[in-house]
C-alpha positions in Angstrom: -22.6 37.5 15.7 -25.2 39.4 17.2 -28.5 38.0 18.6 -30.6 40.6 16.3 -28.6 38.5 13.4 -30.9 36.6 10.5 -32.0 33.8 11.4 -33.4 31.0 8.9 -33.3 26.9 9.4 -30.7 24.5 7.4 -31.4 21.2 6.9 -28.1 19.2 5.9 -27.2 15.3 6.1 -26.4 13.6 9.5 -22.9 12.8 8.3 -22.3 16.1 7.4 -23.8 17.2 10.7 -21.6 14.9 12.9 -18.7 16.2 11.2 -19.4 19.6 12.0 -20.4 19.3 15.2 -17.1 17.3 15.6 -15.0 20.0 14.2 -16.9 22.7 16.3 -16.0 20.9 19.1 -12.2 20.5 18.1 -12.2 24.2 17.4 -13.9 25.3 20.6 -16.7 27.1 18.8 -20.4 26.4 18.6 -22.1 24.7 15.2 -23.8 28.2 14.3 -20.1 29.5 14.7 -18.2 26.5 12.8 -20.6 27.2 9.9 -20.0 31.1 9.8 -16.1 30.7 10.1 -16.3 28.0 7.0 -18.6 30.4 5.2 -16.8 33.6 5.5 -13.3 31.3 4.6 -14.9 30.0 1.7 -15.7 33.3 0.5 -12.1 34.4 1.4 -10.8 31.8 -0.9 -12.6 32.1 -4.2 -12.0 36.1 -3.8 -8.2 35.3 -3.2 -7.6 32.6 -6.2 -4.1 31.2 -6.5 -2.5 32.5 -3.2 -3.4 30.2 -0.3 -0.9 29.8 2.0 0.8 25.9 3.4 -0.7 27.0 6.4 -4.3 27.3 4.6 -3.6 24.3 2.5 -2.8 22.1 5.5 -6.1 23.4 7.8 -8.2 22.5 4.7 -6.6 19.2 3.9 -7.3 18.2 8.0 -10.5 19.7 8.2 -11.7 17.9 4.8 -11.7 14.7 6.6 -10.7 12.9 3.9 -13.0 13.7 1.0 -10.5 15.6 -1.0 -8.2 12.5 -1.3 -11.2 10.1 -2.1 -12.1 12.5 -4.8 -8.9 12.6 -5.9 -8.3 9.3 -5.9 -11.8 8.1 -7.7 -10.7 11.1 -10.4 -6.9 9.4 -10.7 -8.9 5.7 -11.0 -10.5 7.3 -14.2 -8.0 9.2 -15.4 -5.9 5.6 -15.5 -8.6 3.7 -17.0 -8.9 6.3 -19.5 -5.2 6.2 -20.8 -4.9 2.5 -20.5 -8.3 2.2 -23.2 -6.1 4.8 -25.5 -2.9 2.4 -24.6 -4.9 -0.5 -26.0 -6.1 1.7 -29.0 -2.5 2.8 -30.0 -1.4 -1.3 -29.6 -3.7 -2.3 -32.2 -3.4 0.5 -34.4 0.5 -0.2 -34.5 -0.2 -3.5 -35.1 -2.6 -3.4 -37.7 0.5 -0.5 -39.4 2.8 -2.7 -38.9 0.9 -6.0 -40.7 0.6 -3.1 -43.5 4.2 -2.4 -43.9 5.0 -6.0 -44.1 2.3 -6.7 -46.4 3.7 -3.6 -48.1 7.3 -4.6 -48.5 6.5 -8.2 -49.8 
């Protein structure tokens, strides 16, 4: 990056600024830098759909600090919920087809 480079300012939550500076530090590289490289990766990946490598798949997952798996994890809770509510819909409509077929075969 070159000094004559545009500038402009970026506000972003402290969390999210910790956790940069954190990872900056971890990869040796200033926060201007840490944001590029993520950038220019990010851009990488959406232009390469479908073929990340382990490799890439593993820097993500340790770099993501976690949020991935919480997402996940909050999407699997409703996922769960979801299919128990249809599990207790299929119970009572077998019931109530089965109190017909008796009733039927009286």
């Amino acid at each position: 990056m070159a000094r004559d480079d545009p500038h402009f300012r970026l506000r972003i939550p402290e969390e999210l600024h910790a956790r940069l500076t954190e990872q900056a530090k971890e990869n040796h590289r200033s926060i201007n830098a840490e944001i590029v490289a993520r950038l220019e990766e990010s851009f990488e990946v959406r232009g390469k759909k479908g073929s990340l490598s382990k490799e890439q798949i593993r820097e993500f997952l340790r770099r993501d600090g976690g949020f991935l798996s919480r997402y996940l994890n909050r999407s699997l809770i409703k996922e769960i919920e979801e299919i128990r509510l249809l599990q207790d819909k299929l119970s009572t409509m077998m019931e109530k087809a089965e109190r017909i077929i008796s009733e039927t075969q009286k």
